[in-house]
N, C-alpha and C positions, 0 to 999 in steps of 0.2 A: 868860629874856632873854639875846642875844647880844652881844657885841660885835663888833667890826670889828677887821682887822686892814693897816696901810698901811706896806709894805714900802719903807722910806725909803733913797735912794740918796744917802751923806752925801760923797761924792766923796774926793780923796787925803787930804785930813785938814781945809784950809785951810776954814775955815768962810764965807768969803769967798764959795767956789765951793759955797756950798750951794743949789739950787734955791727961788726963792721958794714954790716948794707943800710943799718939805720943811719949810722953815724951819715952816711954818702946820702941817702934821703935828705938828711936836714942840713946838709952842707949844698944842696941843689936847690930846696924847695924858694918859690916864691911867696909864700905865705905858711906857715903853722899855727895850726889851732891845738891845742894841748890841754891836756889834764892837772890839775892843779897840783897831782902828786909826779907830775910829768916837767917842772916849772923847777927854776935854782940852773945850777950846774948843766944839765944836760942841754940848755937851752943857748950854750955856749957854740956848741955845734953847728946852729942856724946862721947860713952865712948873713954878711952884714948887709942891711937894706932890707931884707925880707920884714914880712906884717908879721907880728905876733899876737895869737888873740888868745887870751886865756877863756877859755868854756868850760872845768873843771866844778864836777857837783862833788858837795861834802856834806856830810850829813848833817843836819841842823844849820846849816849855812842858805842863804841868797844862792841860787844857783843857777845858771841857762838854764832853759825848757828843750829836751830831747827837739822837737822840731826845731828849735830857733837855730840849734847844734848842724841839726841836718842842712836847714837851707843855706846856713852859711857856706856847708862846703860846696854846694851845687850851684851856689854864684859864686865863687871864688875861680871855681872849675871851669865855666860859662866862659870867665876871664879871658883865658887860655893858659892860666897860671897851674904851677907844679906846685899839689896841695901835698903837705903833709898833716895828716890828724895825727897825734902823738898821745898814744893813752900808753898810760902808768902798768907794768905786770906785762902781760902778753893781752893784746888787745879781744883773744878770744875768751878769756874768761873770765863772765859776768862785767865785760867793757859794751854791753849795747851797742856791740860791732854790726847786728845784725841790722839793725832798723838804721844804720848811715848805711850800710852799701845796698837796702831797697831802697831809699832816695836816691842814690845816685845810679844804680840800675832804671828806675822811673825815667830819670834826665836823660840816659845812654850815655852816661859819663863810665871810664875807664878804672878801674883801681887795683891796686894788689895790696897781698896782708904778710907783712913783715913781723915773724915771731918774736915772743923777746923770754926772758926769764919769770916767771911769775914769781909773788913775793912770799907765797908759803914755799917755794925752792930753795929761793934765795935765804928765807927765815933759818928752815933744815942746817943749810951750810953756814951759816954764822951759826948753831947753834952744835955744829960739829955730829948731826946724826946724817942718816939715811930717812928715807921719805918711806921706804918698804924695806922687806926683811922675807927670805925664803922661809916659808913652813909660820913665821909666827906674825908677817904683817903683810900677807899677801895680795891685799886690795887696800886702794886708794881713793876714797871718796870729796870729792869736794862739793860746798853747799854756800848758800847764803843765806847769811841770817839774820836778814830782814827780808820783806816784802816792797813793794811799792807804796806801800803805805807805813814804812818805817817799822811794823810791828814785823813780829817772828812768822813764818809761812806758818801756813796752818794746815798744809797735806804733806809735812818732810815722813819720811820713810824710818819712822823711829827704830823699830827692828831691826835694819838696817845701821840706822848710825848711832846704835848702842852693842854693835857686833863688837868684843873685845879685841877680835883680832883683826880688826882693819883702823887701819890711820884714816883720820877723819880733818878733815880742813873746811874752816869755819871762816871764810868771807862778812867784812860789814857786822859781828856777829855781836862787838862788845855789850852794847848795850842791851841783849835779849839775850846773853847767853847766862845768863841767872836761869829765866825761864825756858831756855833750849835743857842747862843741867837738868833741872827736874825731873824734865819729862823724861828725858834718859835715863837718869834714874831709875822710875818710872818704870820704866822699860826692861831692865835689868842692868843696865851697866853699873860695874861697881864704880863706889864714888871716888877711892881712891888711883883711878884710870890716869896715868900720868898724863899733863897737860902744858901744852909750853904756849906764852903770851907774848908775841913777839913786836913790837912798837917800834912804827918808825925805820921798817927795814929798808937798809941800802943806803939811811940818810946818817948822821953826824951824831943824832939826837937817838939811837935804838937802843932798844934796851929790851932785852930778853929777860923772862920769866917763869921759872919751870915751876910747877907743883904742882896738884889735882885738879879734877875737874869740880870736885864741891869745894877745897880752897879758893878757885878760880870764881866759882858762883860767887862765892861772899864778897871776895877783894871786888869785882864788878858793881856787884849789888851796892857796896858801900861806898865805892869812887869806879864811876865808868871809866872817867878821862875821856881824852878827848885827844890822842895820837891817833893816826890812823894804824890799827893793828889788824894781823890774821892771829887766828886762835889756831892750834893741831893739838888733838887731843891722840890718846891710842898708847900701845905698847912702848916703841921708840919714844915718845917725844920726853920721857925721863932723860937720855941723854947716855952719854960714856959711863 
């Protein structure tokens, strides 16, 4: 007997902004595995008896190992249990959704992928802008900014993400967006490109930050911290 597996998108944190079909996933499921920014509040949802297994990677932290993530879900599924994986944002972007549902393609396990809010959206609307703009912020970039080995990529499309007139979203990026500014710099962008630091979105604890992208370099360089933030650099992210 199989189970099923439904790839729950639990958005910034705010259980608020959780989709009514996730809510009904984690109110069904017999096990949820979750992401650490996925964990509090939303997990209220999960009805009672179900397993809860936290597998949530954070930077600089102890974390599962991507496979240990995967076989979990592919014995839990084996069961004939209703899995819910619960990743934080919308599980398709930069969630390493691809590599659980080839393990459980492998197995011929079932799944579907339930969207949810991503937390530079959600950032935007606490932050009272738009994400684009007709005529002056007509493309929308998103990136990550680390690598797998925690340092900044080293093929990003800088031409590209020092274009003034596109909004740029910057994933994972606090601690290497010192050396992401530069090179945009670099590049041409001017330093005074407005930039907003958004910490902690959807949670209790957020705290928004607007100034530049070379203000932004410094406050980083001088204290990373350690909230989980999305950076949005670009035209709008100055605000009203």
């Amino acid at each position: 007997m199989t189970g099923f597996v439904s790839f729950v998108s639990s958005g910034p944190g705010d259980p608020e902004l959780l989709t009514l079909k996730a809510a009904a996933r984690l109110q069904a499921a017999d096990a949820v595995l979750f992401d650490d920014l996925s964990a509090g509040p939303i997990l209220t949802h999960a009805r009672a008896g179900a397993d809860l297994i936290s597998v949530g990677k954070r930077a600089g932290r102890a974390s599962p190992k991507q496979d240990h993530v995967s076989r979990l879900l592919v014995e839990y599924a084996q069961t004939g249990a209703k899995v819910v994986r619960l990743k934080s944002g919308d599980a398709g972007l930069f969630g390493r959704l691809e590599e659980e549902i080839e393990a459980l393609r492998a197995a011929g396990i079932g799944y579907e992928i339930i969207p949810g809010v991503p937390a530079a959206f959600a950032a935007a609307a606490a932050a009272g802008i738009p994400i684009s703009r007709r005529l002056q912020a007509r493309r929308v970039q998103f990136i990550t900014g680390a690598d797998v080995t925690g340092g900044l990529p080293v093929d990003l499309n800088l031409a590209a993400l020092a274009d003034p007139l596109a909004m740029t979203v910057v994933y994972m990026g606090r601690r290497n967006f010192p050396q992401l500014a530069a090179s945009l710099m670099a590049a041409g962008l001017p330093p005074e490109t407005p930039a907003l630091l958004a910490e902690a979105v959807g949670h209790p604890a957020q705290v928004l930050h607007r100034t530049t992208v070379a203000a932004l370099a410094k406050k980083l360089a001088d204290d990373p911290g350690t909230q989980p933030a999305v950076i949005l650099y670009g035209p709008l992210a100055e605000g009203p």
